[in-house]
C-alpha positions as CSV (number, residue, x, y, z in Angstrom):
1,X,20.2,3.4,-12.0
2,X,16.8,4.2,-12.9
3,X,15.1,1.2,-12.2
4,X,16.8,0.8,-8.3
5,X,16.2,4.8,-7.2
6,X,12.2,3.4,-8.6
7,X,12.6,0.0,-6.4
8,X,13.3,2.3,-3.4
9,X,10.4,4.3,-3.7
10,X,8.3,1.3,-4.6
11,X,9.6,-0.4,-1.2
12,X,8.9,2.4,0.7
13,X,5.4,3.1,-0.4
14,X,4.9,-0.8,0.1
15,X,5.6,-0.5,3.4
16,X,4.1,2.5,4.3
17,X,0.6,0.7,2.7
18,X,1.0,-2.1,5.1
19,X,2.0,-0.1,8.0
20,X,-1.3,1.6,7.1
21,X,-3.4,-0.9,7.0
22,X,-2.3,-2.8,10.2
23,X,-3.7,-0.3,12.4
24,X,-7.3,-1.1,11.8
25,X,-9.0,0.7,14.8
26,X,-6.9,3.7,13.7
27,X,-8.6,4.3,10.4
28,X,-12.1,4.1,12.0
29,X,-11.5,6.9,14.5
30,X,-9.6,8.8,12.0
31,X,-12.7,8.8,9.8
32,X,-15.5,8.8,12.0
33,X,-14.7,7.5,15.5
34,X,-18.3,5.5,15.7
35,X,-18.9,2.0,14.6
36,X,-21.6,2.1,12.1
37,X,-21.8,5.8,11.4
38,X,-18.7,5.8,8.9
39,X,-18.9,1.7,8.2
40,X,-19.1,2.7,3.6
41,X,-16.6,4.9,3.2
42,X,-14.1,2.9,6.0
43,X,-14.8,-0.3,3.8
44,X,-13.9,1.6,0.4
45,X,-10.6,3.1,1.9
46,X,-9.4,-0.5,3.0
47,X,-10.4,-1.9,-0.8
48,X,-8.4,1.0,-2.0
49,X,-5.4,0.6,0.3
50,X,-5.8,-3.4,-0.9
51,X,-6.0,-3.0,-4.1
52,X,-2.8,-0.2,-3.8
53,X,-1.0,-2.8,-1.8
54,X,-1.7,-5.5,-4.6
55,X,-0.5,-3.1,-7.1
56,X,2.6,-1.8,-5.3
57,X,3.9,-5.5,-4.9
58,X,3.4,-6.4,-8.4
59,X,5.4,-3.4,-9.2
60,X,7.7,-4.3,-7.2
61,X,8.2,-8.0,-7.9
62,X,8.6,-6.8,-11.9
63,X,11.5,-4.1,-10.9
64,X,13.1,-7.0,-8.8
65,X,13.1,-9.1,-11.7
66,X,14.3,-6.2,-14.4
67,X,17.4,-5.9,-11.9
68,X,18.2,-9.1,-12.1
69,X,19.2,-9.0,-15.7
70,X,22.6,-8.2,-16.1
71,X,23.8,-5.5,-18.4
């Protein structure tokens, strides 16, 4: 029961991540607006939403495969 109420959340944070990261131009202006002026700390917020990404669907590709086992 656990493991599938921790799939959900995983699932939704996943998409949420990627939802995220689509918009682009909408994490410039929300940090800065201007092309160069923010350009460091817009390029460390989309490693960081990678790397979360990357680590949210290894999560979840681990709880998929703990659910398959039967019990």
């Amino acid at each position: 029961m656990i493991f599938i109420i921790l799939e959900i959340i995983v699932s939704a944070l996943l998409i949420g991540v990627i939802l995220i990261q689509m918009q682009g131009s909408g994490l410039s202006s929300a940090f800065g607006g201007g092309e160069g002026q923010f350009y460091r700390s817009k390029q460390s917020i989309e490693k960081l939403l990678v790397a979360v990404t990357i680590t949210l669907s290894i999560l979840f590709a681990v709880l998929s495969v703990i659910l398959l086992i039967p019990r």
